[in-house]
N, C-alpha and C positions, 0 to 999 in steps of 0.2 A: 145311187145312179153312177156310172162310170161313163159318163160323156164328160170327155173333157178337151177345151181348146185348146190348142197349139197353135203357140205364134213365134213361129223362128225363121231360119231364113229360108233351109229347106221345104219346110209345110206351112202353112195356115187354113187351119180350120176345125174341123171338128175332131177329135178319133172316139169312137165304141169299140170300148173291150169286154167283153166276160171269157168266163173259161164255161163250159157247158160240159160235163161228161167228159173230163179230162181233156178237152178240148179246146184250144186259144181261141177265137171270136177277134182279129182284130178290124175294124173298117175305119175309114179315113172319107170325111166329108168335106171338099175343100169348100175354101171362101173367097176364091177368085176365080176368075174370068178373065180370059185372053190376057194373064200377066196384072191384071187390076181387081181391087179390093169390091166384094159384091156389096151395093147398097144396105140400109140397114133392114129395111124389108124381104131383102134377101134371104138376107144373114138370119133374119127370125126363122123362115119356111125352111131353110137348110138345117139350123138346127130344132123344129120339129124334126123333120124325117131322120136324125141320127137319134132321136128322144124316142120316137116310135121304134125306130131298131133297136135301141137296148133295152125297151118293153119288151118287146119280142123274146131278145135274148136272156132276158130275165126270167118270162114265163117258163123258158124252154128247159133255165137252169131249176127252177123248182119240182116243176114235172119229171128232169131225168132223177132229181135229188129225191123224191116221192118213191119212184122206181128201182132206187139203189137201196132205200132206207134199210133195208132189210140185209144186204149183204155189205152194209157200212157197220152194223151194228157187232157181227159176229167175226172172230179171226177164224182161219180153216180148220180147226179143232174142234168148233163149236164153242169156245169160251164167248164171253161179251166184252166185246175193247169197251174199254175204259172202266170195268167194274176190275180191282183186283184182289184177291185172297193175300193177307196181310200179318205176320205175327208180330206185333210191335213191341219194340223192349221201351217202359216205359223208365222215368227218371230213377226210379226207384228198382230197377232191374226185374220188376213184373213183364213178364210176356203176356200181352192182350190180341189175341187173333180178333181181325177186325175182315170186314168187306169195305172197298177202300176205292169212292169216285172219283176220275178225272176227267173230266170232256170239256168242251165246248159247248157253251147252253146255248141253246139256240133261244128260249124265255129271255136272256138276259146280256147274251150277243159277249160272253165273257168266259173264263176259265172258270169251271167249278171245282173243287175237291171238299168233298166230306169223307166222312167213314161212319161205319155203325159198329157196332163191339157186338163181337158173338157171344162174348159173356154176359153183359148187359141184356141180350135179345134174345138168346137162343140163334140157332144157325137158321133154321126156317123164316125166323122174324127179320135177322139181319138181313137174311134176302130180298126177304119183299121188301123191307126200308130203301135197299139199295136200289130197288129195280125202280121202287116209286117214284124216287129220286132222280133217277136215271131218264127215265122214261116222260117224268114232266118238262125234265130242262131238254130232252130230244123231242119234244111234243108228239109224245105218241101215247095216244089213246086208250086207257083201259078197256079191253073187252075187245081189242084187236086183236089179229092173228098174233103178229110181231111181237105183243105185250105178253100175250100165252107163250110164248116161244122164250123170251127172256125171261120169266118167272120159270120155266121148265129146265134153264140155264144152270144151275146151283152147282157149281164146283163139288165135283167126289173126293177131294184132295182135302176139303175144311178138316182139318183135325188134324192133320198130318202139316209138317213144315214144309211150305212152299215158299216164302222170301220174307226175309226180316229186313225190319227197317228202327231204326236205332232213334229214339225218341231226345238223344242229346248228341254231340260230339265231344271224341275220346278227349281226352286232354296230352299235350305234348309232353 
């Protein structure tokens, strides 16, 4: 919920904020009256109606977030943010090409990073691990369009060096 009181000397009362569709949402509910503090029965009903506005502005952010899903998912190339092609120098100066998650779960309200090894999986396997992956902590749906569209995602570069990432650091 983002209803939050303010009691200072310029305001007192409610404010509601969300962002909607890259957009601020700020509103301001006071809790005075002609210079004086509203009763406590007041003060309940006012802040209902700033509680129902940020329902409001809540529904409104899931619905545009539902609408975007699909072009949050891909950068203009058609890759998928947050899945990345990886050749990893492990401790032992092995190169393991990996497929390599970072996002935001939305399952778990937190930072995720895995990886799958395409040597371990095969490159078809590591994909679908990754998209499974992908696609559970974004809560989207097998058998959706969005779900076909990122399984159809597979990087044509897996094989070739696209970014190393150094499984230790150098020594000075």
């Amino acid at each position: 919920m983002s209803v939050k009181l303010i009691d200072n000397e310029a305001f007192y009362g409610f404010r509601v904020r969300r962002t909607v569709n890259g957009k601020l949402y700020q509103e301001y509910y006071s809790l005075k009256k002609d210079g004086k503090r509203l009763s406590q029965r007041a003060t309940k009903i006012v802040e209902n109606k700033a509680k129902v506005r940020d329902e409001e502005l809540r529904q409104e952010q899931i619905k545009s977030k539902e609408k975007r899903k699909a072009e949050l998912c891909f950068h203009p190339d058609g890759s998928v943010k947050g899945i990345s092609y990886l050749v990893k120098t492990e401790k032992s100066g092995t190169k393991t090409p990996i497929f390599q998650i970072g996002i935001a779960s939305e399952l778990e309200s937190k930072i995720v990073c895995t990886s799958f090894s395409v040597n371990a999986h095969g490159k078809e396997q590591a994909w679908k691990k990754a998209v499974e992956s992908y696609a559970e902590h974004k809560k989207i749906r097998k058998g959706t369009k969005l779900y076909k569209q990122l399984m159809a995602a597979l990087p044509k570069t897996v094989g070739k060096k696209k970014r190393s990432v150094r499984g230790r650091k150098k020594k000075k």
